[in-house]
Each structure stands twice: as structure tokens, then as C-alpha cells.
C-alpha positions in Angstrom: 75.3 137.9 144.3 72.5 137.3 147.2 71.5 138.6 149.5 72.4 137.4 153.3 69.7 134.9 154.2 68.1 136.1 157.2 68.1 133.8 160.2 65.5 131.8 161.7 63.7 132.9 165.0 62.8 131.1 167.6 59.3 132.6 167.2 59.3 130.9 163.8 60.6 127.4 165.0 57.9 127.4 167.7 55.7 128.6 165.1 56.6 125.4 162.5 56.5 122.8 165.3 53.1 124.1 166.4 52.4 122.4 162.7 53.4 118.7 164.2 50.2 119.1 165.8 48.0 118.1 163.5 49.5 115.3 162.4 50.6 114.0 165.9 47.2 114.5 167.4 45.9 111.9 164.8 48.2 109.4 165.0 48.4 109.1 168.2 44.6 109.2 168.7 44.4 107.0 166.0 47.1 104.3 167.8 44.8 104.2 171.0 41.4 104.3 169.5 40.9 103.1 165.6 41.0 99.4 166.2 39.3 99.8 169.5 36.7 102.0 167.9 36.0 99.4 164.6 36.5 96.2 166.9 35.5 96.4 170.1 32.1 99.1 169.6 31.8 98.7 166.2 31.7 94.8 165.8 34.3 94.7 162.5 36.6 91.2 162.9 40.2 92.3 164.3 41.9 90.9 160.8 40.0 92.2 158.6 40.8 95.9 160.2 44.4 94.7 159.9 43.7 94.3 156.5 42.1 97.5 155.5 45.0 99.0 157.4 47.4 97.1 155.3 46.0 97.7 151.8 45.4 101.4 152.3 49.3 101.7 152.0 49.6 100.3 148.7 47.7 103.8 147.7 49.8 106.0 149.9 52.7 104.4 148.0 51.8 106.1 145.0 50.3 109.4 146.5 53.2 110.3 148.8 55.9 110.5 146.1 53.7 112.0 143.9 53.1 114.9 146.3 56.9 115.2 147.0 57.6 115.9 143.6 54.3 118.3 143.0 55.9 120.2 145.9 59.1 120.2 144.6 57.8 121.7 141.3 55.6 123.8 143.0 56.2 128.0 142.6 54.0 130.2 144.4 53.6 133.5 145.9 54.0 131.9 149.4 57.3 129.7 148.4 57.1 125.3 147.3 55.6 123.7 150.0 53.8 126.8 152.5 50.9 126.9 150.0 49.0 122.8 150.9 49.5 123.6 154.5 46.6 126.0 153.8 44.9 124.7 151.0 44.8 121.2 152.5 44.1 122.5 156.6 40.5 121.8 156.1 39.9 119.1 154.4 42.6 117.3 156.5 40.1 118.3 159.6 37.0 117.4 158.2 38.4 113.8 156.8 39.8 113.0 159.9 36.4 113.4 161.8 34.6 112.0 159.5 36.1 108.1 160.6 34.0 108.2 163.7 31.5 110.0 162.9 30.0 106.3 161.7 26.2 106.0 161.9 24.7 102.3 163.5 25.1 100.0 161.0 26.6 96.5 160.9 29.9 95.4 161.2 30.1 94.7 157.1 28.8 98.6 157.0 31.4 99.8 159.5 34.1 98.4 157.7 33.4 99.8 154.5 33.3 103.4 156.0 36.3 102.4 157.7 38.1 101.9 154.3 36.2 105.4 152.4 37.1 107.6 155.6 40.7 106.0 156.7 41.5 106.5 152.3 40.2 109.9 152.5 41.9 111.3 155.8 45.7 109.5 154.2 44.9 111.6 151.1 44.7 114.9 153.2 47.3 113.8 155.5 49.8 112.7 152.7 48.5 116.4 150.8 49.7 118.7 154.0 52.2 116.4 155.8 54.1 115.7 152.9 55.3 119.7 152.1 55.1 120.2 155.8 57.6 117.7 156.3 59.9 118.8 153.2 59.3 122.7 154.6 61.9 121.4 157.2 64.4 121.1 154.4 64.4 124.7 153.1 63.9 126.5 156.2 67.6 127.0 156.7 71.1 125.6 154.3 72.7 124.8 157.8 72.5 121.4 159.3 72.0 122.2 163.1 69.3 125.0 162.7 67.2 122.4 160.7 68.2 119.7 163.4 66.6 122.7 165.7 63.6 122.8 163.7 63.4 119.4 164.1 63.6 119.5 167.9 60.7 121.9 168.2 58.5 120.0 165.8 59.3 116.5 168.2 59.0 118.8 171.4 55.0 119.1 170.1 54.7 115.9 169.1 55.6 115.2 172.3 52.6 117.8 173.5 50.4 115.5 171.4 51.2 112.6 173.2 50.6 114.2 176.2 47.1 115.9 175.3 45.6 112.7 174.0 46.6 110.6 176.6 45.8 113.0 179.8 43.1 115.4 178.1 41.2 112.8 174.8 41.5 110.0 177.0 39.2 111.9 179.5 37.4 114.1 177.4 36.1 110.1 176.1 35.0 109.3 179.1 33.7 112.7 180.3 31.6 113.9 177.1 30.6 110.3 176.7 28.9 109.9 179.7 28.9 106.2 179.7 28.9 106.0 175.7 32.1 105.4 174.8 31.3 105.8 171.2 29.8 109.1 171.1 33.1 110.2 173.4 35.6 108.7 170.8 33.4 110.8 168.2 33.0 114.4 169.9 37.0 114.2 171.4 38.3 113.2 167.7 36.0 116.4 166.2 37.8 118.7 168.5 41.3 117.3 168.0 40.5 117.6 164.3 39.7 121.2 164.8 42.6 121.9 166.8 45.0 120.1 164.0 43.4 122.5 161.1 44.7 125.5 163.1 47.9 124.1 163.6 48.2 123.3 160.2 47.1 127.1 159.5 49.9 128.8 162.2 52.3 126.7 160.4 52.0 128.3 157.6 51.5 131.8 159.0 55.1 131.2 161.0 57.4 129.8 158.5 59.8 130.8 155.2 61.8 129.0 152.6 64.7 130.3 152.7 66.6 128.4 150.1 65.8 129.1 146.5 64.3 127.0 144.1 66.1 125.2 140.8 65.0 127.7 138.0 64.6 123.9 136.6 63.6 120.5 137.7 64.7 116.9 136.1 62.4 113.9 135.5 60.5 112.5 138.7 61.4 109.4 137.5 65.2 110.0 137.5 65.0 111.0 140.9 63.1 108.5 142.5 65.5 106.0 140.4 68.6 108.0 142.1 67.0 108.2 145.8 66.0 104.8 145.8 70.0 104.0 144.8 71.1 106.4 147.6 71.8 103.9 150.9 71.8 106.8 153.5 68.1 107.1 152.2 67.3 104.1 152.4 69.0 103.1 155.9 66.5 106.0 157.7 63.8 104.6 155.6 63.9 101.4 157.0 63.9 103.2 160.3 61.5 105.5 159.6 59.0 102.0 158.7 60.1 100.1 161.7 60.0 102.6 164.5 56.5 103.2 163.9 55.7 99.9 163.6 56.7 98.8 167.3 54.8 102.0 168.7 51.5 101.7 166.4 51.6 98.0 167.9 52.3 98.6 171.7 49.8 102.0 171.3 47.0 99.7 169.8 47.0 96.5 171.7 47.7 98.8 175.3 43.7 99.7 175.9 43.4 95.1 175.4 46.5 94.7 177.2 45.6 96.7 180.3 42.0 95.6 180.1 42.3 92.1 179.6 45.8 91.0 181.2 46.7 93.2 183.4 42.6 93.5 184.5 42.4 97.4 185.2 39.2 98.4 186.2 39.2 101.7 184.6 39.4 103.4 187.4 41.7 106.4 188.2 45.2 106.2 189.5 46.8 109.1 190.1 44.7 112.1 190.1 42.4 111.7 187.1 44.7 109.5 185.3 43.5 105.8 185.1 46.5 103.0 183.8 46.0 103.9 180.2 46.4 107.9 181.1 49.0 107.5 183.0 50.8 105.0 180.3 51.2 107.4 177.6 51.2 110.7 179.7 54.8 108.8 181.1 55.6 107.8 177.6 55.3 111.5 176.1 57.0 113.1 178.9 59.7 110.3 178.0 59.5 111.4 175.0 60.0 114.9 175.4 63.2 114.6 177.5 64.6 112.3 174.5 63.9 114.7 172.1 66.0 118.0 173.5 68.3 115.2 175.1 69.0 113.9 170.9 68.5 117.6 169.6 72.3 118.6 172.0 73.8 115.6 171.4 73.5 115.9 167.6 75.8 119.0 167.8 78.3 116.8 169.1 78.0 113.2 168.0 77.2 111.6 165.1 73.1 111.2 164.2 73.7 107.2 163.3 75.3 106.3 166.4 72.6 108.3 168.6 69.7 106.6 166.5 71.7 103.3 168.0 71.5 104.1 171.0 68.4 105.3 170.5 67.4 102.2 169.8 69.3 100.0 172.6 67.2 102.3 175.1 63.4 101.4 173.6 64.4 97.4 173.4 65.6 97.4 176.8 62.7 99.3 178.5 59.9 97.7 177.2 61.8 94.5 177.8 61.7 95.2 181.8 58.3 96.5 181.4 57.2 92.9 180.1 59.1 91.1 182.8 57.5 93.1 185.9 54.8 91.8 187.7 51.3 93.3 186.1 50.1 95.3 189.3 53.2 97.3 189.3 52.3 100.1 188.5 54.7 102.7 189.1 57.8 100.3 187.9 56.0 99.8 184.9 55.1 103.6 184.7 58.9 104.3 184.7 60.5 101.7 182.3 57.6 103.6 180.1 59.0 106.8 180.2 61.9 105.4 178.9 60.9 104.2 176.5 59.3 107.3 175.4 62.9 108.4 175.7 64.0 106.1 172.8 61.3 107.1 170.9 61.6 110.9 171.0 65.6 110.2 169.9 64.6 108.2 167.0 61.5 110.4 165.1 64.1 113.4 165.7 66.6 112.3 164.5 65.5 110.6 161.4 63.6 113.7 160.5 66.3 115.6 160.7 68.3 112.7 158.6 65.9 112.8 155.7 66.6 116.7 155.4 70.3 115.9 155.3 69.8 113.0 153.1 68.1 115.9 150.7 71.2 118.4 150.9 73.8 116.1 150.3 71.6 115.0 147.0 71.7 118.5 145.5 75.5 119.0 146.7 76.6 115.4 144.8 74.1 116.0 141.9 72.8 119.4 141.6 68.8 118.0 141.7 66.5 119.8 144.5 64.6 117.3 145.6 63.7 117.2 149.2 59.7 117.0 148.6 60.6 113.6 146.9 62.8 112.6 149.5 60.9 113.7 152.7 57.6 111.9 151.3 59.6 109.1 151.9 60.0 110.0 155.8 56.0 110.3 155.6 55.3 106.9 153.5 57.8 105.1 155.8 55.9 106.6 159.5 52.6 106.0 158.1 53.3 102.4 156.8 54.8 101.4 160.2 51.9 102.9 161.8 49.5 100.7 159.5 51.6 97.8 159.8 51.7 98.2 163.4 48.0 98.7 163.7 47.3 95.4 161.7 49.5 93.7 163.8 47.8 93.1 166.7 44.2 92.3 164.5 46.2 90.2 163.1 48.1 88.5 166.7 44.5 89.0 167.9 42.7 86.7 165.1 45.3 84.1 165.0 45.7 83.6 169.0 41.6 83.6 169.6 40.6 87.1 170.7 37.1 87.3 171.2 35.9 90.9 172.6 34.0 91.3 175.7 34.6 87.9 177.4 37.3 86.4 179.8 40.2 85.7 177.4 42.0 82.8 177.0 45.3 81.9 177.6 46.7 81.6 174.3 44.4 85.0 173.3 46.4 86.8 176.2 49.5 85.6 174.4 48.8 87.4 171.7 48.2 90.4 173.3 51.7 90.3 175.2 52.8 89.5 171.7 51.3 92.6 170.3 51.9 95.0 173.0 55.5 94.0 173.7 57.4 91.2 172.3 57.2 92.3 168.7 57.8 95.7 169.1 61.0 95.2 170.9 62.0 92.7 168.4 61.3 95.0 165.3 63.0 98.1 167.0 66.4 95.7 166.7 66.9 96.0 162.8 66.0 99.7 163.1 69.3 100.6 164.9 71.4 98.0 162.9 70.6 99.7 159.9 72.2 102.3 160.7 75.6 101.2 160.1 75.0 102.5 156.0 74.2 105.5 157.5 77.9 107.5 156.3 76.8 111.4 156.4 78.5 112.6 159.7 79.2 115.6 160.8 82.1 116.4 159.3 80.9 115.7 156.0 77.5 117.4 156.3 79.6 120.5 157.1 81.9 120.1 154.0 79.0 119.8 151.7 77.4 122.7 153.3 80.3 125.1 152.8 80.0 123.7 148.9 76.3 124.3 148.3 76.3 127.8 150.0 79.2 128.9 147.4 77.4 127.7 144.4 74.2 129.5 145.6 75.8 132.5 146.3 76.6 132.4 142.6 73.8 131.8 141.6 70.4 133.9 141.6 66.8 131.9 141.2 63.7 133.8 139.8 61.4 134.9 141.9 57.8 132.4 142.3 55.8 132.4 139.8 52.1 132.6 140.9 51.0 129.1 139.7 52.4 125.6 140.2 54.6 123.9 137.0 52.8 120.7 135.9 55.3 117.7 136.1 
């Protein structure tokens, strides 16, 4: 028999979420300044960004899976997936600085560091978000503490929308002193610092506390079985398109505020100029939907809150397109909403994939949540890259030239980019949903199952090195 697994802490959960840092801090730096960064300061054509964007994914494709299976063979001292948040914390740090930390050079120049750097950091993100993510899974065997986990780790993503839209966005202007490229540089070295210690108090905070397999199958058996699961790949889809619509609105919002709405930059409420006070209101939207989806899922159903999830993101940035473009406060309140949206959606679809893992070991006796949860991380960072392309891509096709007084058609492509397509791609994200079959009830039954074979069941203890695959 085993012994009673201890229970989670609150201290831990704050502790894991703290982790959410690193990768949040990127992203959403990354959504406001990477194409602004390459195209407007550093001279490189808005489609062939959008390209390097795209073709960088066809790498991750390979790498994220991979890692989800390493992780799931790993056995260590510190548990499966504990040990790459602290071997990987630094170079995921010094990657991520090093993409604009570009010397001059010419635009043909930029864009090749552009592809070494942006490869680089997706390797170290994929190498500690990956286990990060599948930590989640085997932090608890019960359903609502790992939804719980999941609420913490949103509540600082949230944080992390918040820092880098009220603190980075003014630590830009403020350190660069009326260079705008050295401010982008310096803010992104201390934000890369800051995500190598969360990465690092992650790993202090957390346990595994569900055992190992003393034995894993063939990676390729279970990518062929979670690729034939359609719970998997209904949140997949969501987990791609979600990201999308945001990386899209986030990187055409600096163009959209600049050259259609015609902000002057200036501040508008305290400190906060348009583009502070845009994302401060969307993560302070997105906080509320996070511990609003986090009760609701002990009660309802995950799919049908991911719908209406869903149904509140289309319809706010719907009335923020159709308000007049010096309404500020209007606009700054359909934003928060739709911060709400998006907070319910990346928490619950976290929490999803862990679920997604459970019942996979409950229906086939396999661990493999790694594999599985690399999916959740493939699927966020390929809508972010999609969605980044897009508007280099709207931008190229509709005339975009930076720096000058913008066409007509050019500022339809902006409102294209920064509102009609990411309220048209959020549509299939919720309708997918309706594949999604694990509720509550059934979660719970395969939960009772699973703890009664475990119980039965002892693994060894962790080797001290990793099991080749």
C-alpha cells in the first residue's frame, strides 16, 4: 500500500504560478514589441517577419513532442519534469535577450538575427515550458486542485500582462530616453532576468506527487493514440486559435493606435498613454476571468464555460471596433472584457489538457501527460506565431509603409489585423468544443478508478539519471 499523498499548499500553488512568469512576460512583450522592433526600427519588410514567424513553427513541431516524451521518461532525484525548469532557467533568459540585443546592421542582417535568436529562445522556451506545463498534471490526482493550480498560474499570467503593459511599456520610454530601441533592449534584459527566477522559484515550490510508470511504451504509439483522442484534439484547436486572435490584436495595437486612431503618445491617465492603458484594462480583464472560470469549473462543465468564454471575447472586441476612435474610456471597458474571455479560455484549456492526460492513463494505463501537455505549448506558441505573421502579412498585402501617413486601404488592414480577424477566428474556437465529452461527472469516476489502481500499486523510487527513449 501507499502512503497518503500529502496535499497541496497554497504556498506551493502561489509558488508554481510564480513559474507562469517567465513565459508570460515574453509573450506578451513579444506580442507588443517583436514586429514593432524588426519592422518599424529595424527596417525588415512586415511579410517577411510574418514569415520567419511562420517557419519557425515547423521546428517547434518536432521539438515540443519530443520534449514531452523526454519528460515523461525522465527519472531524477527532483521528480520528471522539476529538473529543466532549472537546468533550462538560464539559457531561457539569456536567449530571450539576446533578440534585441541586435547590433546596426541592415534590414537583410536583422532579419537573419531575427530567425538565429527567435530559433534559439523557442528551443529554451519549448525545453522549460514544456515540463512546466506537464508539472500541472502530476501535482495532484484530483481534478479541481489541478484546476486550482491552473487558476494561480492564469492569476500571474495575468500579473504579466499587467507589468508589461503599465511597467515595460514605460520602462521603454523612460530608459530609452528618446531611443526607442535601446529601451525595447534594456526593458526585455530585465524581464528576461526576472523570468529566469521565476523559472527557478518554480522549481523550489513544487512536487510530483503522482508516481511514475515503472515503464513507458513507444513515443510513437502515443502520439498515434493522442492524436486519435478527440477531447485532445478539440482543446488543441483552441489552444492554436485563441492565441492567434490575441497575438494579432497585441501586434497590430501599437500600428492601430498610432496610425488610425492617431495617438500622440502621450499619457492618459496617470502615466498610462492609450497603449498602457489598453493592455493594463485587458490584464485586469483578464484576471477577474480567470478566478471568475477557476469557481465556475467546480460547478459547470469546462466545455460549456470555454463557450461562453468565447461568446464574451467576439462580442467585446466587436463593440470595441464599432465605437468611435477617440473614445477612450468605452473602448478601455469593452477591453477589459475582453481580457475577461481571455483569462476563461487559457484557464481552462490548461486545466483541459491535464484532464485530457488523466483520463489517457485511466482508459489505457500509458502516463503520458509531458506528451500531451507539449501539445498545449505547440498549440499557444503556433497561434502566437500565426497571429504575429498575420498582421505582416494584412500589413504587406493592404500597402503598409512605416513612418508615413497611411492609406486608406493600409488602415484597412490594420482594422483587419487588430480586430476583425481575431473576432472571427475566436468563433471556431468555442464551436469546437462541442467534442469536448470529459465532464464532471466522468472526470470524477475516472478519478476514483486511477486512485484504486495506484493504491495498489507501488513505483520505484527516481533513479538519478534520465532513461533514453
Amino acid at each position: 500500500m501507499t502512503e497518503p499523498i500529502p496535499p497541496a499548499t497554497r504556498l506551493e500553488k502561489i509558488g508554481y504560478g510564480i513559474g507562469d512568469l517567465a513565459s508570460s512576460f515574453f509573450i506578451n512583450f513579444f506580442n507588443i514589441y517583436l514586429l514593432y522592433f524588426f519592422v518599424e526600427l529595424g527596417g525588415v519588410g512586415p511579410a517577411a517577419m510574418g514569415l520567419m514567424l511562420l517557419l519557425t513553427k515547423f521546428f517547434d513541431a518536432v521539438t515540443d513532442p519530443v520534449m514531452g516524451a523526454i519528460g515523461d521518461r525522465t527519472r531524477s532525484r527532483w521528480g520528471r519534469y522539476r529538473p529543466y525548469l532549472l537546468w533550462g532557467a538560464v539559457p531561457f533568459g539569456l536567449s530571450g535577450a539576446a533578440i534585441f540585443a541586435a547590433p546596426e546592421m541592415s534590414g537583410s542582417g536583422m532579419l537573419v538575427w531575427a530567425y538565429v535568436t527567435y530559433t534559439l529562445t523557442m528551443i529554451a522556451f519549448t525545453a522549460t515550458n514544456v515540463p512546466y506545463s506537464a508539472l500541472m498534471g502530476v501535482v495532484s490526482p484530483n481534478a479541481d486542485t489541478r484546476s486550482s493550480f491552473a487558476a494561480y498560474r492564469m492569476v500571474f499570467s495575468a500579473l504579466a500582462v499587467v507589468a508589461v503593459a503599465v511597467i515595460a511599456t514605460t520602462l521603454v520610454r523612460e530608459l530609452g530616453a528618446g531611443d526607442e530601441r535601446r529601451g525595447i533592449m534594456l526593458t526585455m534584459f530585465l524581464i528576461a532576468g526576472a523570468g529566469t527566477l521565476s523559472l527557478l522559484i518554480a522549481f523550489a515550490a513544487s512536487k510530483e506527487r503522482i508516481p511514475p510508470a515503472p515503464t513507458n511504451g513507444r513515443v510513437r504509439d502515443d502520439i498515434k493514440l493522442l492524436v486519435r483522442t478527440p477531447a485532445w484534439i478539440a482543446v488543441a484547436i483552441a489552444a492554436v486559435l485563441t492565441p492567434v486572435a490575441l497575438a494579432s490584436r497585441a501586434g497590430s495595437a501599437l500600428f492601430w493606435f498610432r496610425y488610425v486612431a492617431g495617438d500622440d503618445g502621450g499619457p492618459i491617465f496617470l502615466f498610462l498613454d492609450r497603449i498602457g492603458l489598453f493592455y493594463t484594462a485587458f490584464a485586469l480583464g483578464q484576471l477577474v476571468g480567470v478566478i471568475f472560470a477557476a469557481v465556475m469549473a467546480r460547478r459547470f462543465d469546462k466545455a460549456h464555460l470555454l463557450i461562453l468564454a468565447g461568446s464574451i471575447e467576439v462580442a467585446a472586441i466587436t463593440i470595441f471596433h464599432f465605437m468611435p476612435l477617440d473614445a477612450i474610456w468605452p473602448q478601455t471597458v469593452a477591453q477589459v472584457f475582453v481580457g475577461i474571455g481571455l483569462g476563461m479560455m487559457m484557464m481552462l484549456a490548461y486545466s483541459m489538457f491535464t484532464d485530457i492526460a488523466e483520463y489517457l492513463e485511466w482508459k489505457t494505463g500509458r502516463q503520458m501527460t509531458g506528451l500531451a501537455v507539449s501539445g498545449a505549448v505547440f498549440a499557444i506558441k503556433t497561434g502566437v506565431a500565426f497571429g504575429a505573421a498575420l498582421p505582416g502579412m494584412l500589413f504587406a498585402l493592404t500597402g503598409f509603409e512605416a513612418g508615413v501617413v497611411q492609406t486608406e486601404e493600409a488602415k484597412a488592414g490594420i482594422d483587419l489585423a487588430f480586430a476583425i480577424v481575431p473576432a472571427a477566428i475566436i468563433v471556431p474556437a468555442g464551436a469546437v468544443m462541442f467534442f469536448y465529452r470529459l465532464d464532471r461527472q466522468t472526470i470524477a469516476r475516472l478519478e476514483s478508478e486511477l486512485a484504486e489502481r495506484r493504491k495498489q500499486s507501488v513505483s520505484p523510487p527516481f533513479p538519478s539519471a534520465p532513461e533514453t527513449l
